[in-house]
C-alpha positions in Angstrom: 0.0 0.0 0.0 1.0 3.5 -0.6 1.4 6.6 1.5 0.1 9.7 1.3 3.3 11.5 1.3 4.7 9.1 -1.8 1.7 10.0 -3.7 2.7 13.6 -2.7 6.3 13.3 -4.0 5.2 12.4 -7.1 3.1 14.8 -7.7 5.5 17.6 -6.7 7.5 16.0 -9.1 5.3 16.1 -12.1 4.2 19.9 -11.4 7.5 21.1 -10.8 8.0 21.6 -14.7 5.8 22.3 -17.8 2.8 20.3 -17.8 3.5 17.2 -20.2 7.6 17.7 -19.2 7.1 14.9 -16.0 5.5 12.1 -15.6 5.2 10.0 -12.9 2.7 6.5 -12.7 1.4 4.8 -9.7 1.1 1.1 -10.1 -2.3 0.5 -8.1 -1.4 -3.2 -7.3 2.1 -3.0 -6.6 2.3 0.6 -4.9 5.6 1.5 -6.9 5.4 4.7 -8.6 7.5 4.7 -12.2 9.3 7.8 -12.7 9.7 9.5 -16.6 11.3 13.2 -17.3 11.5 14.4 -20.8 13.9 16.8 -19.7 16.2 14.0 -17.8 17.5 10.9 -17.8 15.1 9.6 -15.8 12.9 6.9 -17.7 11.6 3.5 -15.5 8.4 3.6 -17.6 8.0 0.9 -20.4 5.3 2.4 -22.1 4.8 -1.6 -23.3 4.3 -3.4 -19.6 1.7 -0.9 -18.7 -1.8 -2.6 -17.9 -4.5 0.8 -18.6 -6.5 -1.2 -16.0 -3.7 -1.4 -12.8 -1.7 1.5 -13.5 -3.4 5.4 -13.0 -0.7 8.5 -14.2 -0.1 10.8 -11.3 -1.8 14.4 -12.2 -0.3 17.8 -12.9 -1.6 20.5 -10.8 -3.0 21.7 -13.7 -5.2 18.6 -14.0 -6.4 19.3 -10.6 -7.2 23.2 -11.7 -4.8 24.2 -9.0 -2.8 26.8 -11.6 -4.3 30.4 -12.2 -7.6 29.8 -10.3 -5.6 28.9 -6.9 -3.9 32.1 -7.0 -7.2 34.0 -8.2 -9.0 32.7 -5.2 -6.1 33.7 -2.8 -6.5 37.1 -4.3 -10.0 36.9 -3.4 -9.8 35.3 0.1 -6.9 37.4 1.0 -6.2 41.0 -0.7 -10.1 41.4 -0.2 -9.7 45.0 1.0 -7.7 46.0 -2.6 -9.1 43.5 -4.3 -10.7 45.4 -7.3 -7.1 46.8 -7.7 -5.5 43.8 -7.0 -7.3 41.4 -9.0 -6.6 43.9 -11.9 -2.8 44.3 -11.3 -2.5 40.5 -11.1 -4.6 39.7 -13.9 -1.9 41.9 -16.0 1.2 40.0 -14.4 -0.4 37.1 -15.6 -0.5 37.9 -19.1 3.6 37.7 -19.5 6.5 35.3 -18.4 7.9 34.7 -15.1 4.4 35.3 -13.9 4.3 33.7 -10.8 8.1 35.4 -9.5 6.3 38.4 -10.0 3.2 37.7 -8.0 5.4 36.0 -5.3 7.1 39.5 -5.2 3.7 41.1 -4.8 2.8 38.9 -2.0 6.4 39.7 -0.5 6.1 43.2 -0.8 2.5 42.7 1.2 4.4 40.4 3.7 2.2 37.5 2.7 4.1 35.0 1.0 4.2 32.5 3.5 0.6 32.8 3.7 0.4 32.0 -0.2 2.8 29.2 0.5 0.0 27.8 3.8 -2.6 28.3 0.9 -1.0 26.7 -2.1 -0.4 23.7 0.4 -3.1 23.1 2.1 -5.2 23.3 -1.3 -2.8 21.1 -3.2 -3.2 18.1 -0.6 -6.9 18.9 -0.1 -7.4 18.1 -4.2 -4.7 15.4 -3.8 -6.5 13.1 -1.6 -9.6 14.4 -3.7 -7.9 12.8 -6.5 -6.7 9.7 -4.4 -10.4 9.3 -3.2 -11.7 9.3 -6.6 -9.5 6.9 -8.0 -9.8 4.2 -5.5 -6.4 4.6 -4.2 -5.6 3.4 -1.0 -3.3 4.9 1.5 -1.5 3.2 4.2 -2.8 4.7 7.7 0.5 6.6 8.3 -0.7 9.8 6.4 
């Protein structure tokens, strides 16, 4: 059985670049996750040994709409007071590169980047074990 926390690594792994760059696949039976970066040399997946039926591919957190609409709703919960101005002034950072350095230098300027980083978090496991729930995956106790 798998943990919570392995599911979690993989995940973190397959966000933490582009969306289609990682790839990581849980084996439901076996509770081994297979590991694939198109970036890297890292490749245990053989695209050939994969049963559709006992193997699930870990999601981006794109797939678990955790992108633009996590930080809109922080904006939202949490710049409420400024948040016609705000929501403006972010919806404009977010129309270049290096998007999110520049909202995390907002939110530094504001002195709330560690509440950004609580947020992000907490959300991110919440629609994790969403995910897990939905797709029958059971986690060891331990988590």
């Amino acid at each position: 059985m798998i943990t919570f926390s392995e599911i979690q690594d993989a995940f973190l792994f397959v966000s933490s670049a582009q969306y289609g760059m990682h790839s990581a696949i849980l084996g439901k039976d076996s509770g081994r996750i297979y590991y694939r970066s198109e970036a890297g040399d890292i490749d245990e997946i053989d695209d050939e040994e994969l049963d559709c039926d006992t193997f699930i591919e870990i999601p981006h957190k794109n797939d678990l709409d955790l992108g633009l609409n996590l930080v809109f709703d922080f904006v939202e919960l949490h710049l409420a007071d400024e948040m016609m101005d705000e929501m403006i002034y972010v919806q404009r950072i977010f129309h270049g590169s290096g998007a999110y350095g520049r909202f995390k230098d907002l939110l530094e300027q504001k002195g709330m980047l560690q509440r950004w980083y609580d947020f992000e978090n907490l959300r991110e496991e919440e629609a994790l074990r969403q995910w897990c729930t939905e797709n029958e995956i059971s986690l060891a106790k331990q988590d």
